[in-house]
N, C-alpha and C positions, 0 to 999 in steps of 0.2 A: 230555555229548556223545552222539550219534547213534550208535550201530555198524551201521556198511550193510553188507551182505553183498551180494558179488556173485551175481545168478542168472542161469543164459539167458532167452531170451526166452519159452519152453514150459514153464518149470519147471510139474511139478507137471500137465501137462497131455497128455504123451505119457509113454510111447507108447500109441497105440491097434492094435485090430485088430478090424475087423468085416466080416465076410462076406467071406474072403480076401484083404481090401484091409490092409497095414498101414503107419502112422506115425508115423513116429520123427522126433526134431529131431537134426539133424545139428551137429556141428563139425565147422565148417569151416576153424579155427585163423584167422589173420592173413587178415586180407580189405584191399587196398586198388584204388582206382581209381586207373588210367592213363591220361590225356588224354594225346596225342603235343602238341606243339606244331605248327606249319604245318610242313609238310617232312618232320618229325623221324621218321615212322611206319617207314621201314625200320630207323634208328637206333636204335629203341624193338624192334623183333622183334630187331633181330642180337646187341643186348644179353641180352633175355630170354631169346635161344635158348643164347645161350654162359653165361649164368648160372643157367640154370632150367633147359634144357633143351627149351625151344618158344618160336614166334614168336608174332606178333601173329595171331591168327584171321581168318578170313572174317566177313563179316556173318551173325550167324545160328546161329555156330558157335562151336564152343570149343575149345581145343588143351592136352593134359594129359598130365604127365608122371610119374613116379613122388615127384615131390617138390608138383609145384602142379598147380592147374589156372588157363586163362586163359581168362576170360566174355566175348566177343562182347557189351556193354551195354549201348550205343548208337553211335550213327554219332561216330566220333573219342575212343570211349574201350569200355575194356576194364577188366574185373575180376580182378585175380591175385589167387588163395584157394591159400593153405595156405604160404606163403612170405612172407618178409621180402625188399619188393623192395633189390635193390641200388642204392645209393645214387646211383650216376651213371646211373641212368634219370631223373634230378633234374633233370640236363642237357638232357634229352632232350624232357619230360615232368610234366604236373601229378600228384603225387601227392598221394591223400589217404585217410587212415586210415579205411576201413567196419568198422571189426571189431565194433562196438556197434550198429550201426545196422543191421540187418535180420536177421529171423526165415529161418534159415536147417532146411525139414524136407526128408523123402523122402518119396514115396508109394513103396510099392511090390507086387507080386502079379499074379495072372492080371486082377482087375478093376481097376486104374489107370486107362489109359483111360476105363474108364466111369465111373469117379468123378468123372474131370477133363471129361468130356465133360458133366458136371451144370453144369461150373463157369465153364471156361474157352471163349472164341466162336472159337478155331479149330479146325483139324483137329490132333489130334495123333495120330494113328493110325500105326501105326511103316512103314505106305508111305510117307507123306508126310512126318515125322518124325521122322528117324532118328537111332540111336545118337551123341552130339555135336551135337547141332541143339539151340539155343538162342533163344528167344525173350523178348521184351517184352511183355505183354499184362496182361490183366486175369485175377484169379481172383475171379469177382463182380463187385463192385466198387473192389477194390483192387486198385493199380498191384503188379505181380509181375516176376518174370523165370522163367521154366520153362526145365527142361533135364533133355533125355531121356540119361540114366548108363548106364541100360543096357536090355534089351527090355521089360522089366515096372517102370520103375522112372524114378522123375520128381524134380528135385530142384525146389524152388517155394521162392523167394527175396523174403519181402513188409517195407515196415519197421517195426522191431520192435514201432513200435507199434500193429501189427496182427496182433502171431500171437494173441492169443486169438480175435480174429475169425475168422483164418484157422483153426485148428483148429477152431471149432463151425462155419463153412463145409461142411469138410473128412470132418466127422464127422456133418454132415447128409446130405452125399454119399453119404457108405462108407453109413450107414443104408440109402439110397434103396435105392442099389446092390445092399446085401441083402437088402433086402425084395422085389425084382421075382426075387429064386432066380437 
């Protein structure tokens, strides 16, 4: 018989640092998505807020507390990371277990930005992108979700069977990035 060893999604392949830019693979512990059902979307925030500690997000945006955080992830559903939801959001709500299913890293440093600006077709510039803003988008050409943690620092969520891609992406960036000084 087989003995599989569990790895992350990056083993073996972070962390990097080059040219001020650096990348580490994040745990994120317990990942699951939350679909409200019709209606159900205040039922679904008063629960999470009296059991976690925050509601449901704005579009766009993410709400976080010292135990989770909650991903804005598409229109009628949301991401709870770091927390075991409670059970009677069940009620409320489709749940479904991501914990294996996407490559979860950080960019972070003075040149984030301009790494991400090799990669990704919005603006993420911290006028227009602020601390908590959350987005859907492409990094290249894989489906991602970005979210700005903090002023120098980006979390990039792809599925997992794309962090190798993602990391030589990411490390073709940081490269570019310090090659232009």
């Amino acid at each position: 018989m087989a003995d599989l060893i569990a790895r992350t999604p990056c083993k073996g392949m972070l962390p990097l640092e080059i040219g001020g830019a650096v990348l580490r693979e994040c745990d994120v512990g317990r990942m699951t998505s939350i679909s409200p059902f019709k209606g159900q979307q205040a039922a679904v925030s008063d629960l999470l807020n009296s059991v976690h500690g925050v509601g449901l997000p704005g579009p766009n945006r993410t709400s976080k507390s010292s135990g989770c955080h909650v991903i804005w992830f598409a229109r009628g559903q949301v991401l709870l990371m770091g927390a075991d939801p409670d059970p009677a959001l069940a009620r409320h709500a489709a749940l479904t277990d991501q914990s294996d299913a996407w490559a979860v890293v950080a960019l972070e440093g003075a040149r984030a930005e301009d790494v991400l600006a090799r990669l990704v077709p919005v603006d993420l510039r911290g006028s227009t992108f602020k601390i908590g803003h959350t987005l859907r988008t492409q990094v290249m050409h894989m489906h991602a979700s970005v979210i700005r943690i903090a002023t120098d620092t980006f979390q990039i969520m792809v599925f997992r069977s794309m962090a190798e891609t993602l990391v030589h992406d990411l490390r073709s960036a940081m490269e570019g990035v310090a090659a232009r000084g």
